[in-house]
N, CA and C atoms as a LAMMPS dump frame, in Angstrom:
ITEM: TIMESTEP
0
ITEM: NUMBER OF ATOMS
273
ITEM: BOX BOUNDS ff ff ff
-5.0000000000000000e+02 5.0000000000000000e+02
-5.0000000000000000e+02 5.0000000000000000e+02
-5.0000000000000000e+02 5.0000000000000000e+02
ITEM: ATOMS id mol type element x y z
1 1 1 N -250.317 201.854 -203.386
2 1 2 C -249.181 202.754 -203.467
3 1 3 C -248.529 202.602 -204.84
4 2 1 N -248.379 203.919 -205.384
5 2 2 C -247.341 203.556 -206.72
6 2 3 C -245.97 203.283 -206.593
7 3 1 N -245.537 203.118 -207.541
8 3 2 C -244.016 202.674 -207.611
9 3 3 C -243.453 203.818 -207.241
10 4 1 N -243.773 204.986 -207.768
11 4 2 C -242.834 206.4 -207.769
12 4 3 C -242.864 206.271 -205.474
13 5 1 N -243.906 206.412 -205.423
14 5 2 C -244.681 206.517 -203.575
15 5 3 C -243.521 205.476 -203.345
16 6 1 N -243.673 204.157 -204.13
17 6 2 C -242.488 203.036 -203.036
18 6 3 C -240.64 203.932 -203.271
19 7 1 N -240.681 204.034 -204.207
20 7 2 C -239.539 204.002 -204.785
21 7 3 C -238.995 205.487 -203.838
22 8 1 N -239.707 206.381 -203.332
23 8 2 C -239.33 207.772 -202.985
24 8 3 C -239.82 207.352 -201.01
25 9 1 N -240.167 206.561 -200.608
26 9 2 C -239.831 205.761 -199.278
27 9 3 C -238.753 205.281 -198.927
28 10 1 N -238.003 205.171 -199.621
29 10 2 C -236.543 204.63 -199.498
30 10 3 C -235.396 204.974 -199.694
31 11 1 N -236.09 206.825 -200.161
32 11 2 C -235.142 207.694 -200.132
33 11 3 C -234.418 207.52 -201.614
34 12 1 N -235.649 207.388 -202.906
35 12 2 C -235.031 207.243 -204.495
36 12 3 C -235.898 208.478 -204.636
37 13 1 N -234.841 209.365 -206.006
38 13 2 C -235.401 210.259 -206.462
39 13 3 C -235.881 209.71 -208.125
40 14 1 N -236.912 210.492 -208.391
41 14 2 C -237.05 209.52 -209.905
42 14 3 C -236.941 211.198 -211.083
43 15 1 N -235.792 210.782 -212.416
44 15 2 C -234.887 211.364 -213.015
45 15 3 C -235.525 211.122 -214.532
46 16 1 N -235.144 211.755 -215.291
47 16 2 C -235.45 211.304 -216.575
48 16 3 C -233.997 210.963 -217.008
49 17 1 N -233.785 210.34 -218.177
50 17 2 C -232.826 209.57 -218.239
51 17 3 C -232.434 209.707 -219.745
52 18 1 N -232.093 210.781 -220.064
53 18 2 C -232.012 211.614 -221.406
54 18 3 C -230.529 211.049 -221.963
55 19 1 N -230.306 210.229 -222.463
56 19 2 C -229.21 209.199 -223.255
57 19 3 C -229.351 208.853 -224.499
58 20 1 N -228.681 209.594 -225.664
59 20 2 C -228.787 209.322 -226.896
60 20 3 C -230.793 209.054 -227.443
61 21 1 N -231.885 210.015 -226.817
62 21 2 C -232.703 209.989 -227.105
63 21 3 C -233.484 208.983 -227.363
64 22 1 N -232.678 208.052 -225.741
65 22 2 C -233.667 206.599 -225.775
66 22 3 C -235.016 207.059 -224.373
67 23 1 N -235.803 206.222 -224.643
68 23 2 C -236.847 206.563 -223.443
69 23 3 C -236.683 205.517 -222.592
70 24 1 N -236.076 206.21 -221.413
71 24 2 C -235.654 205.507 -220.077
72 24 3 C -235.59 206.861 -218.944
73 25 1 N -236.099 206.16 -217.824
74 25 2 C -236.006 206.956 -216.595
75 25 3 C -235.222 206.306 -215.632
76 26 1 N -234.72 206.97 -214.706
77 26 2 C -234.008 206.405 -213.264
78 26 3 C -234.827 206.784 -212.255
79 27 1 N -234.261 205.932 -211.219
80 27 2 C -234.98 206.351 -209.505
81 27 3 C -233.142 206.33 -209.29
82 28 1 N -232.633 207.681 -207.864
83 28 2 C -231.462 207.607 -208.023
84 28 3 C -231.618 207.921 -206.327
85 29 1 N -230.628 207.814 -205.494
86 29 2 C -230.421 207.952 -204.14
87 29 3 C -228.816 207.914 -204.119
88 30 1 N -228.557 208.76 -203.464
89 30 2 C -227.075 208.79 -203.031
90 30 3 C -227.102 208.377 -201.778
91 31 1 N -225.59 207.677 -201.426
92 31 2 C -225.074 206.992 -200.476
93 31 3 C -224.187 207.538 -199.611
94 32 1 N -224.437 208.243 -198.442
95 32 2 C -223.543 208.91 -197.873
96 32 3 C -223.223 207.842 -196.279
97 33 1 N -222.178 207.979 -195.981
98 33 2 C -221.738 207.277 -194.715
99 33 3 C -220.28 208.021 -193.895
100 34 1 N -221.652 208.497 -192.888
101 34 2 C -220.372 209.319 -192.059
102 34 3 C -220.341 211.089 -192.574
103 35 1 N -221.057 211.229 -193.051
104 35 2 C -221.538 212.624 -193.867
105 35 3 C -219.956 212.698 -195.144
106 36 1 N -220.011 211.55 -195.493
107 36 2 C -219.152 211.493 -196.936
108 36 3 C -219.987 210.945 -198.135
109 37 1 N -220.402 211.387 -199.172
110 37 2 C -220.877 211.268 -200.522
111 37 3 C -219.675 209.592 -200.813
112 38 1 N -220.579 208.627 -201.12
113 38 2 C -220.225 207.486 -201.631
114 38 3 C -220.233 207.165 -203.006
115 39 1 N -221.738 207.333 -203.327
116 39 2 C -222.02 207.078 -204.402
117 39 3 C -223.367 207.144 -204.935
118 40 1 N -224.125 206.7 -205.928
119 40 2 C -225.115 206.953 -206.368
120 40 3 C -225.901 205.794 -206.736
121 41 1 N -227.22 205.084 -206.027
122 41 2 C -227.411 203.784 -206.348
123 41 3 C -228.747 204.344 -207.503
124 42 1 N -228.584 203.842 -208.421
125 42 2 C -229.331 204.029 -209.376
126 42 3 C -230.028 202.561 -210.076
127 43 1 N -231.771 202.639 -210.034
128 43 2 C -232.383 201.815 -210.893
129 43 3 C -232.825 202.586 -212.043
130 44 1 N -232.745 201.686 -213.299
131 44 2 C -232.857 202.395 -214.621
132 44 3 C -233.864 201.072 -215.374
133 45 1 N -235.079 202.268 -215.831
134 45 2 C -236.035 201.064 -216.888
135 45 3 C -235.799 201.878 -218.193
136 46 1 N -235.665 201.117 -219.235
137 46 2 C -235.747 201.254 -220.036
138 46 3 C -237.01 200.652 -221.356
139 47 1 N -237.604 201.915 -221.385
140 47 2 C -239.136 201.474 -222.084
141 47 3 C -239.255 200.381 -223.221
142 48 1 N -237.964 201.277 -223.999
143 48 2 C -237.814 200.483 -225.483
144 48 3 C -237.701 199.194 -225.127
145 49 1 N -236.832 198.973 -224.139
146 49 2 C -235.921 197.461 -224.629
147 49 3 C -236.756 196.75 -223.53
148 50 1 N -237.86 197.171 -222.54
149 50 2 C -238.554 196.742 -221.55
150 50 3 C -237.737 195.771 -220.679
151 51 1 N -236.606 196.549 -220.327
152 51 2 C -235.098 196.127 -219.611
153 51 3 C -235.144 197.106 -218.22
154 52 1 N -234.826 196.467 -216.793
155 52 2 C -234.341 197.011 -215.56
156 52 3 C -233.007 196.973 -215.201
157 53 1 N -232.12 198.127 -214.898
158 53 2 C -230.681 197.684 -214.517
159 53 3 C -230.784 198.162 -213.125
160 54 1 N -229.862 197.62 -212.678
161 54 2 C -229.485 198.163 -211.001
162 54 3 C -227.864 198.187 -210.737
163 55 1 N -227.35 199.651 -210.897
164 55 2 C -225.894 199.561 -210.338
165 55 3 C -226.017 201.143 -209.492
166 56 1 N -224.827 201.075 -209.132
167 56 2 C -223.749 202.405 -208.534
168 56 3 C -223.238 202.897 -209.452
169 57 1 N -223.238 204.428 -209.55
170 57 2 C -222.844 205.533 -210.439
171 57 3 C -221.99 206.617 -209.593
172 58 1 N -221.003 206.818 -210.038
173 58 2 C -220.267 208.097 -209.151
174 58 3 C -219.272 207.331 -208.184
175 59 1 N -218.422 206.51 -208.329
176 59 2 C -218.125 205.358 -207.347
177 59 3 C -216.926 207.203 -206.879
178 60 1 N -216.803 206.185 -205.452
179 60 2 C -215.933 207.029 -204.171
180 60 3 C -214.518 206.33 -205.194
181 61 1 N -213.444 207.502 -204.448
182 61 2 C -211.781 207.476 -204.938
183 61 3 C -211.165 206.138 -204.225
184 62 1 N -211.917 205.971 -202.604
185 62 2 C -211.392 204.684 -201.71
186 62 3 C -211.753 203.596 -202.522
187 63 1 N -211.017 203.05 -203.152
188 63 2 C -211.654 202.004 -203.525
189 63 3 C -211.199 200.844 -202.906
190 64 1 N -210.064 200.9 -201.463
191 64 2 C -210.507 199.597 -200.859
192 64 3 C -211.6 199.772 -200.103
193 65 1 N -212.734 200.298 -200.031
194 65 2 C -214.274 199.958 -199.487
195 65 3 C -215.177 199.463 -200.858
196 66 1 N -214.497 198.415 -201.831
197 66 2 C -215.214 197.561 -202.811
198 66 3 C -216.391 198.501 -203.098
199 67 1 N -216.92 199.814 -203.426
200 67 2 C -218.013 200.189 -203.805
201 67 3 C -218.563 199.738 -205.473
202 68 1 N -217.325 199.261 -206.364
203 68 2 C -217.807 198.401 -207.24
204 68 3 C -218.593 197.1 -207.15
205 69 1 N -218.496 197.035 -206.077
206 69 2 C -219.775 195.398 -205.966
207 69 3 C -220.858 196.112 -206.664
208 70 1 N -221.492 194.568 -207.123
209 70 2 C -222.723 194.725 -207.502
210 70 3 C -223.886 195.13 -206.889
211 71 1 N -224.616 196.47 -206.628
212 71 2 C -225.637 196.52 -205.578
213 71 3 C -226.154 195.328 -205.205
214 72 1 N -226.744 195.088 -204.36
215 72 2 C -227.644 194.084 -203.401
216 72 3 C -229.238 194.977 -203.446
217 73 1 N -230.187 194.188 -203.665
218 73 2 C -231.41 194.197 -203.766
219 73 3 C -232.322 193.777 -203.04
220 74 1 N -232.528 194.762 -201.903
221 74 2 C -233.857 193.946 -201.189
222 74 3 C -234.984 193.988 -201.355
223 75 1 N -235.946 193.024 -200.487
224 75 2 C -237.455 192.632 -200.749
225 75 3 C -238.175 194.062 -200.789
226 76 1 N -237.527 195.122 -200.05
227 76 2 C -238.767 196.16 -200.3
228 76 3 C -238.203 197.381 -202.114
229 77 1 N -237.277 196.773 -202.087
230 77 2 C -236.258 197.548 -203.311
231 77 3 C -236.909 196.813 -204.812
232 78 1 N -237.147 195.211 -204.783
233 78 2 C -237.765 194.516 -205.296
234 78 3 C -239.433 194.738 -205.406
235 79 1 N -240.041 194.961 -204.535
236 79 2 C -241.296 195.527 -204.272
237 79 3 C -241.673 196.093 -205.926
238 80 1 N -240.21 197.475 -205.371
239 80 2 C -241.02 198.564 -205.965
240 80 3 C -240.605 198.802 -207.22
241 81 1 N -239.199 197.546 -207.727
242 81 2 C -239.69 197.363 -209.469
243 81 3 C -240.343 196.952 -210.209
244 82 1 N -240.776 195.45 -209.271
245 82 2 C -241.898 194.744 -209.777
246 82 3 C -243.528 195.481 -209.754
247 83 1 N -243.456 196.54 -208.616
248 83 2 C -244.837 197.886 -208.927
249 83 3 C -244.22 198.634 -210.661
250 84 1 N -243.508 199.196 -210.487
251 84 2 C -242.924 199.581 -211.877
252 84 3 C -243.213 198.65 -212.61
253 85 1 N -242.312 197.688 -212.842
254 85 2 C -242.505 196.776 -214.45
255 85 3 C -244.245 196.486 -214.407
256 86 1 N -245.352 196.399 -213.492
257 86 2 C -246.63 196.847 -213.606
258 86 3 C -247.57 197.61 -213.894
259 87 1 N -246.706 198.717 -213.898
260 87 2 C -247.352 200.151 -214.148
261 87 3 C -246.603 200.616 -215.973
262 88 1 N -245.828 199.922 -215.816
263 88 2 C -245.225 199.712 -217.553
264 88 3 C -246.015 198.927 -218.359
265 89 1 N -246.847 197.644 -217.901
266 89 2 C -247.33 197.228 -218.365
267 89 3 C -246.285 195.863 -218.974
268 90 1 N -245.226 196.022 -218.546
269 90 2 C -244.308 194.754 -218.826
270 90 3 C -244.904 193.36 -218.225
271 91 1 N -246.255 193.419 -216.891
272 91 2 C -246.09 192.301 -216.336
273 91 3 C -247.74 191.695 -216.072
């Protein structure tokens, strides 16, 4: 299975990531709970700097529901960067 196949199992869309004309893509999924738009969990590789980030984009107005935490990363979320940073050739 490729990364894009893992990464779009879990309900990530994969984006190009057009920022000051660096080469980087996202996988992006929004977070809805309760049919309310939360937020946007976004993984971002970046080719040049052969760098992975993982945060939330679009944070909700409630902000006592802490949606600034740092995402949490699980084993199948992990999976499918470490398929990525493979298919980059980073690994």
């Amino acid at each position: 299975m490729t990364a894009q196949e893992m990464f779009e199992s879990m309900g990530f869309k994969k984006d190009k990531f057009d920022y000051f004309g660096l080469d980087r893509f996202i996988y992006k999924k929004p977070i809805v709970y309760e049919e309310e738009y939360l937020y946007t969990f976004v993984v971002l590789f970046d080719k040049e700097q052969k760098i992975t980030t993982v945060y939330h984009d679009e944070y909700s107005e409630n902000y006592d529901l802490c949606y600034d935490e740092p995402p949490a990363v699980d084993m199948e979320l992990l999976k499918a960067i470490n398929q990525q940073c493979k298919e980059l050739g980073w690994m």
